[in-house]
C-alpha positions as CSV (number, residue, x, y, z in Angstrom):
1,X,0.0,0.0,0.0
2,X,1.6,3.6,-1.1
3,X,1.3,6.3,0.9
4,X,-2.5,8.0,0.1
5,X,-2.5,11.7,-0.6
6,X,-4.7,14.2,1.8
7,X,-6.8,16.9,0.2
8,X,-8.2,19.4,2.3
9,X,-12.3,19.0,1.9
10,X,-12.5,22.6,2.8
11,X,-11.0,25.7,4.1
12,X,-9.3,26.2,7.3
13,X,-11.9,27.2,10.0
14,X,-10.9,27.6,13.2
15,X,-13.3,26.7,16.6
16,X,-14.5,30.1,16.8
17,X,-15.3,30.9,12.9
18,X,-18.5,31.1,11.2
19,X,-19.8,28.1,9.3
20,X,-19.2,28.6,5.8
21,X,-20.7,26.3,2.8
22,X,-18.8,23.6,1.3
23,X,-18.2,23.1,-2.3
24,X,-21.4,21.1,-4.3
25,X,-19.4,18.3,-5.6
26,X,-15.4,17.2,-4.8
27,X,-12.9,14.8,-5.3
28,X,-10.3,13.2,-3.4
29,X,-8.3,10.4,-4.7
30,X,-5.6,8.3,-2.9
31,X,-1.5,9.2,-4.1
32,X,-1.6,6.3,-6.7
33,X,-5.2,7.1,-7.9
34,X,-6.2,3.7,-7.2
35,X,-9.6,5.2,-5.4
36,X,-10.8,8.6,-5.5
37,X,-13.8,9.2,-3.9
38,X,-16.6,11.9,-5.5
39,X,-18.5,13.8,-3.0
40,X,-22.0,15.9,-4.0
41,X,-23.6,17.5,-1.3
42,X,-27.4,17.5,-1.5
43,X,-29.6,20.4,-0.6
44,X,-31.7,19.2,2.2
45,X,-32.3,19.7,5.8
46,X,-29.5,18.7,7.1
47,X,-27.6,18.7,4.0
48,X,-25.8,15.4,3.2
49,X,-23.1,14.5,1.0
50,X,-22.9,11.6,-1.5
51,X,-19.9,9.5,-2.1
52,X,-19.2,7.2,-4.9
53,X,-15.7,5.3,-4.5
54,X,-14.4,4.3,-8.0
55,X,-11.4,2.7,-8.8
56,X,-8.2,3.6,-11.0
57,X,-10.1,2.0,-14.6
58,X,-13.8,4.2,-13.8
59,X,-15.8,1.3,-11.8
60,X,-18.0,2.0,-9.3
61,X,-16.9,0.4,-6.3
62,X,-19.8,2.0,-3.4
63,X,-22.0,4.6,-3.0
64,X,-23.4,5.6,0.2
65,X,-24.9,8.9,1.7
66,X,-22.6,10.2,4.7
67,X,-23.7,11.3,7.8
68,X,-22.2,13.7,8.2
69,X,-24.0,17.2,7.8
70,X,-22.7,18.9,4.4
71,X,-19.8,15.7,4.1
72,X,-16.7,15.6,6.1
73,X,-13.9,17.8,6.9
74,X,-10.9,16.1,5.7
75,X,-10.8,12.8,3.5
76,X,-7.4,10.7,3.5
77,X,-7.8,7.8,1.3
78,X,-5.2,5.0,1.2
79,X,-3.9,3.1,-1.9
80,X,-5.9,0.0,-0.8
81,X,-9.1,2.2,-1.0
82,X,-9.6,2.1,3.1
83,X,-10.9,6.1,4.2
84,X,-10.3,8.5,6.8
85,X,-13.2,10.8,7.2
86,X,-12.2,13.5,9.8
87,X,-14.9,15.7,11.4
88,X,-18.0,17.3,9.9
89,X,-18.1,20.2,7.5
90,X,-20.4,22.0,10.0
91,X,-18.0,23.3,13.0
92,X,-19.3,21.3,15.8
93,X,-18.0,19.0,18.4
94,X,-19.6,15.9,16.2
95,X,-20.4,12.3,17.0
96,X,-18.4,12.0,13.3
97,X,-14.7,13.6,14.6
98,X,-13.2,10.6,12.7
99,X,-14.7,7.9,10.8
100,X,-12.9,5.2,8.7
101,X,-14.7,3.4,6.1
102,X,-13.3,-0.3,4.9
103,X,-12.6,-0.7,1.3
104,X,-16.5,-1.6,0.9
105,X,-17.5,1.5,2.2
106,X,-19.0,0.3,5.6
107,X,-18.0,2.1,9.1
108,X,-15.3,0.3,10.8
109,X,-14.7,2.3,12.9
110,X,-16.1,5.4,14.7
111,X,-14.9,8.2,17.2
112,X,-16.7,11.0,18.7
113,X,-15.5,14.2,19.8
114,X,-16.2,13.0,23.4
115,X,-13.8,10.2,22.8
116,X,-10.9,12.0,21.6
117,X,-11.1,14.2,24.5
118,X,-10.8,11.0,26.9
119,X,-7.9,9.7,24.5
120,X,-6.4,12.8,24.7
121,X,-6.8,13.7,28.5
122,X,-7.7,17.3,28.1
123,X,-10.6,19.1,28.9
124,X,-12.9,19.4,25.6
125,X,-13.0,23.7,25.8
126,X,-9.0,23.3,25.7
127,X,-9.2,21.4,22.6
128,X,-11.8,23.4,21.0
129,X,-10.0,26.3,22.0
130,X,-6.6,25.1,20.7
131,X,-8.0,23.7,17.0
132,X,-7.8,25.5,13.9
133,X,-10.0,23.2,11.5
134,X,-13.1,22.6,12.8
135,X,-13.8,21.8,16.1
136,X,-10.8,20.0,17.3
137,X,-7.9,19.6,15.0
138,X,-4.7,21.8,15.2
139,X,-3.1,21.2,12.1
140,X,-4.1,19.1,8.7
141,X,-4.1,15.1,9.1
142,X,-2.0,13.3,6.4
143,X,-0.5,9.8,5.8
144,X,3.1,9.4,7.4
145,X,3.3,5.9,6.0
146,X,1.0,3.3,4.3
147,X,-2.1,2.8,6.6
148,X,-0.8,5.3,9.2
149,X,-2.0,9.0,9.6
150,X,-1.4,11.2,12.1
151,X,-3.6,14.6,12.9
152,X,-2.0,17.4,15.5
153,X,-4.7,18.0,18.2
154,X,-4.1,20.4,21.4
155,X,-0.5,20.0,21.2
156,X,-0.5,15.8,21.4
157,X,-0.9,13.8,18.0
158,X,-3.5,11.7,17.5
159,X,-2.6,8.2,15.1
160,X,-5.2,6.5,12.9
161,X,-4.0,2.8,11.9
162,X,-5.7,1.3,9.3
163,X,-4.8,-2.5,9.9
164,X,-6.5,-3.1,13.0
165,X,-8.4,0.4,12.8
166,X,-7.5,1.9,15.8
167,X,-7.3,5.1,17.0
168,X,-4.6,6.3,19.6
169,X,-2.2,9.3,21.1
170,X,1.1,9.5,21.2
């Protein structure tokens, strides 16, 4: 698995900033272009994003509607076509702070903002406080190897590992 490529789903918006309006339909694709995933929000209360995983040679491989009001934050995808959703558009502390999807394009697993504060061991208003992309990141996450990203959070790093899909600090 190559190391996947992460494109920002959106602007940088701190804790404190108005919500803004994503884009009506983006891509993201993985470093090798194995996957990229299409994303199309739909109008409609909330708003909900589309996604349609297709592979390197234009077949569909899933389609599903995210729940995540107006579609994620961030999307890493990995060669292997496993995805990292992090946090919502909308800039709340959300049930969604980081979601990865298996290569079928089912939850794997799921972590809440709640969560990351326990994982983290500070108190939630630091974090928020601290973040400058939605409501609890400090910097961009990205791949630093195959399967492995990392995302800066109130001044500890939080690591994402696909194989086993877990979700630690270091």
């Amino acid at each position: 698995m190559a190391i996947s490529a992460l494109l920002l789903a959106g602007p940088a918006i701190g804790a404190t900033d108005p919500k803004n309006v994503p884009p009506a339909h983006q891509e993201v694709c993985s470093t090798s272009r194995s996957f990229c995933l299409s994303l199309t929000v739909k109008p409609s209360k909330p708003a909900r994003a589309v996604a349609e995983m297709k592979a390197a040679n234009g077949s569909i491989v899933w389609t599903r509607i995210l729940p995540h009001e107006s579609g994620p934050r961030f999307v890493l995808i990995a060669d292997s076509g496993e995805t990292i959703l992090l946090d919502e558009w909308i800039n709340v502390a959300s049930h969604l702070s980081i979601v990865i999807l298996g290569t079928d394009g089912s939850t794997v697993t799921q972590a809440a903002f709640s969560e990351i504060e326990a994982l983290l061991g500070i108190p939630g208003k630091k974090i928020v406080h601290a973040a400058r992309f939605g409501a609890w990141m400090s910097d961009q996450p990205r791949f630093v190897s195959p399967g492995i990203a990392k995302v800066a959070s109130a001044g500890r790093t939080i690591v994402v590992r696909l194989a086993g899909n877990t979700v630690t600090v270091e």
